[in-house]
OpenMM code with the backbone's topology and positions (N, CA, C; nanometers):
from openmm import Vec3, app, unit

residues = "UNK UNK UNK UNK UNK UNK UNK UNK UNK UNK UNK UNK UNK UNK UNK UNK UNK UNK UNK UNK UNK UNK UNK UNK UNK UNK UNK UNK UNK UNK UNK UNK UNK UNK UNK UNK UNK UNK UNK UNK UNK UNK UNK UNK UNK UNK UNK UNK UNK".split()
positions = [
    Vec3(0.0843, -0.1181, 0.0000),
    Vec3(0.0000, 0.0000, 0.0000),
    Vec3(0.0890, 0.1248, 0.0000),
    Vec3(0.0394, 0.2126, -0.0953),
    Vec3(0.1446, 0.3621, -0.0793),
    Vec3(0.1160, 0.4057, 0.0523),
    Vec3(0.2431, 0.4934, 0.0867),
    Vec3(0.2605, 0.5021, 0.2433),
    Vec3(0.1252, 0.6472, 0.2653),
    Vec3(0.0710, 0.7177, 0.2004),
    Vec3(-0.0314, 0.7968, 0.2345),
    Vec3(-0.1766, 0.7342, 0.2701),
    Vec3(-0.1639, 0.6183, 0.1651),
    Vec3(-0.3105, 0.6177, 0.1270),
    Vec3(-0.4031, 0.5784, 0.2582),
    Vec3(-0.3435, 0.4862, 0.3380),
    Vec3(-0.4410, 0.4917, 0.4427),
    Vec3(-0.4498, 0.5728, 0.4893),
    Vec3(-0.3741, 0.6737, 0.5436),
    Vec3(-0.4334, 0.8106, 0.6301),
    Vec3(-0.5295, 0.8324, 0.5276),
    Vec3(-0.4931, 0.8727, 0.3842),
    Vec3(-0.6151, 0.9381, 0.2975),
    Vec3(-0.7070, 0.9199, 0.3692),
    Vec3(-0.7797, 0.7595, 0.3487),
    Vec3(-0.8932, 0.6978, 0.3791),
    Vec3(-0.9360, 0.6939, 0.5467),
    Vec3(-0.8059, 0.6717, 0.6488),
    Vec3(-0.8745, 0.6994, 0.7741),
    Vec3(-0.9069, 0.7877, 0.8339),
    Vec3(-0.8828, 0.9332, 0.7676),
    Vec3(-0.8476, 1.0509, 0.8008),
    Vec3(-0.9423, 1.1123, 0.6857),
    Vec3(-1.0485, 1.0560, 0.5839),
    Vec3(-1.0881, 1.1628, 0.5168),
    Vec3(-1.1910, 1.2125, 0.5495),
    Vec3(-1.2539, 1.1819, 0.6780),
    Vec3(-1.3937, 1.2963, 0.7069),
    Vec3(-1.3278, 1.4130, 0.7781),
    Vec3(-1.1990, 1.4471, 0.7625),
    Vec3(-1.1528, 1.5276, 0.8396),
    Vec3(-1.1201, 1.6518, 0.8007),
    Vec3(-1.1476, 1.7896, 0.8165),
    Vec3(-1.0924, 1.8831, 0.7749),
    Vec3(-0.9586, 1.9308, 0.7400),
    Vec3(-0.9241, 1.8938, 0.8744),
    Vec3(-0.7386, 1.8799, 0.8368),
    Vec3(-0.7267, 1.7393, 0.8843),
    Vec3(-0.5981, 1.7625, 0.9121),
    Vec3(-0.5210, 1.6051, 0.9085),
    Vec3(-0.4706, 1.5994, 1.0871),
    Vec3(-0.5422, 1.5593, 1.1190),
    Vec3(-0.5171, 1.6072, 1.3184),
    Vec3(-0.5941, 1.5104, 1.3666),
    Vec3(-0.5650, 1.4468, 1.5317),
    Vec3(-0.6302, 1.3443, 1.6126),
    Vec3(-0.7080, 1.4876, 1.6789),
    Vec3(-0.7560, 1.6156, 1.7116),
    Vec3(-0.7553, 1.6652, 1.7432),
    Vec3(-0.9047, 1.7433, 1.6550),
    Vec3(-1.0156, 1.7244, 1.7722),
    Vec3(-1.1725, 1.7918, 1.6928),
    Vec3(-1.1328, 1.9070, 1.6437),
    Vec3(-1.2374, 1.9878, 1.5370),
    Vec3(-1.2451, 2.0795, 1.4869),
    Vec3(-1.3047, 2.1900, 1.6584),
    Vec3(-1.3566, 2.1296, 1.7209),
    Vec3(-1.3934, 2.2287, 1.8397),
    Vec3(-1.2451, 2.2566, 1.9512),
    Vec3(-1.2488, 2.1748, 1.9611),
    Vec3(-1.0848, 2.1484, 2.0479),
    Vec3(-0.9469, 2.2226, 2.0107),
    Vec3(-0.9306, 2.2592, 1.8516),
    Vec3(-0.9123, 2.3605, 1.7921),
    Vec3(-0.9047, 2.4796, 1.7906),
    Vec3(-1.0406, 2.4826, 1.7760),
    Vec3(-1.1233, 2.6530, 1.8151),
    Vec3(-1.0562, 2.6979, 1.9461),
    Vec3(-1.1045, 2.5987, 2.0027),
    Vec3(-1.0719, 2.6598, 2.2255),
    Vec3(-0.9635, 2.7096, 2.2119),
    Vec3(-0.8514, 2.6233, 2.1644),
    Vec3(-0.6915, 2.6582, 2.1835),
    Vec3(-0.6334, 2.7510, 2.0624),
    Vec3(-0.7085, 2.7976, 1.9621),
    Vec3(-0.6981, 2.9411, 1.8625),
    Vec3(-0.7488, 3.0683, 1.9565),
    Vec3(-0.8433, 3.0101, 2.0166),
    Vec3(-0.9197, 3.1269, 2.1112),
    Vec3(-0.8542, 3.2080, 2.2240),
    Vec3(-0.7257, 3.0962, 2.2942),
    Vec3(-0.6146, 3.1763, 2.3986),
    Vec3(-0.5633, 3.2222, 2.3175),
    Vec3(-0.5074, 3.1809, 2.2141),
    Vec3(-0.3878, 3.2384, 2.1441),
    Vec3(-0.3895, 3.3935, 2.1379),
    Vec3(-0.5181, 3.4730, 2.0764),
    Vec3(-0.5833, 3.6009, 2.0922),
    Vec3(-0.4778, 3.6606, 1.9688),
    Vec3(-0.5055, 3.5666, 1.8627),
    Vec3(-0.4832, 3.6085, 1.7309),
    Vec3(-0.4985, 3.7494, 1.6957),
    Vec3(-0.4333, 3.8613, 1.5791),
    Vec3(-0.4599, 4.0380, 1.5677),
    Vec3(-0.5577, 3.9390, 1.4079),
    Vec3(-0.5939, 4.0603, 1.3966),
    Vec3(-0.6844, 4.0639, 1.2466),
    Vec3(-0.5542, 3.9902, 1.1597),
    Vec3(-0.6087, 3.9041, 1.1007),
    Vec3(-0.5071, 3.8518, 0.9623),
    Vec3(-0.3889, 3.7404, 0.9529),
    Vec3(-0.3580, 3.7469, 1.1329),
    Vec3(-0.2433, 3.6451, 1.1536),
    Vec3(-0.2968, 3.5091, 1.1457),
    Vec3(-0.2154, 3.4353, 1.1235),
    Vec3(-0.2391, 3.2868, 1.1169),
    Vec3(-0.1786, 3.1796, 1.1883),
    Vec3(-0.1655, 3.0636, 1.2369),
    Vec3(-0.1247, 2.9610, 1.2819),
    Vec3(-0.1179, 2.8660, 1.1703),
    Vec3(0.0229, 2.7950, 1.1973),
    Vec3(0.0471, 2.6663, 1.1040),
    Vec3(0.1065, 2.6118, 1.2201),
    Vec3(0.0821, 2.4922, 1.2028),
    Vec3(0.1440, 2.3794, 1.2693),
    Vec3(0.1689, 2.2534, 1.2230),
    Vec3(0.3082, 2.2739, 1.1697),
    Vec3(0.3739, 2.1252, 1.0753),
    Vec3(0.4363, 2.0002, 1.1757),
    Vec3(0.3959, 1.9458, 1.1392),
    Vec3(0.4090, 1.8257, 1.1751),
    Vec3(0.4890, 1.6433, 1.0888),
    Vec3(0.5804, 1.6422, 1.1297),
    Vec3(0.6235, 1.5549, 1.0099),
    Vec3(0.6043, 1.4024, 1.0451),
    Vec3(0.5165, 1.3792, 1.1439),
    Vec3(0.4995, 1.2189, 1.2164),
    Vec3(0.5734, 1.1458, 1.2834),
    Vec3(0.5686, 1.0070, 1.2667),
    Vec3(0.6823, 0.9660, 1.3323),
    Vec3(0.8278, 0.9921, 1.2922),
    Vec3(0.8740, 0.9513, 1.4219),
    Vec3(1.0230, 1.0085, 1.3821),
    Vec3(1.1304, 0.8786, 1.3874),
    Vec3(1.2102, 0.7853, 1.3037),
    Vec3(1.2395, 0.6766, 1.3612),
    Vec3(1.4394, 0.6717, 1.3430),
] * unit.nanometer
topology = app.Topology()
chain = topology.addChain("A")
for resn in residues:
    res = topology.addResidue(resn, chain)
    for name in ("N", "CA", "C"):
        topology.addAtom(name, app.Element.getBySymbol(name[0]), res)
């Protein structure tokens, strides 16, 4: 199996790609106390071996 494709499929009702709800999200964007326009990224490269 190509090394994506299962996440594709276990991971595709998902907005992004995170173990982590779309609400659970929100809460922790909400301390942050973002200005007009700024953004958050958070890369992540998986396991590490």
């Amino acid at each position: 199996m190509e090394p994506y494709k299962f996440t594709t499929i276990a991971h595709s009702d998902r907005v992004f790609c995170s173990p982590l709800s779309e609400s659970k999200v929100a809460r922790i964007l909400e301390r942050i106390e973002l200005l007009p326009k700024e953004r958050v990224i958070d890369v992540d490269f998986g396991k590490v071996h």
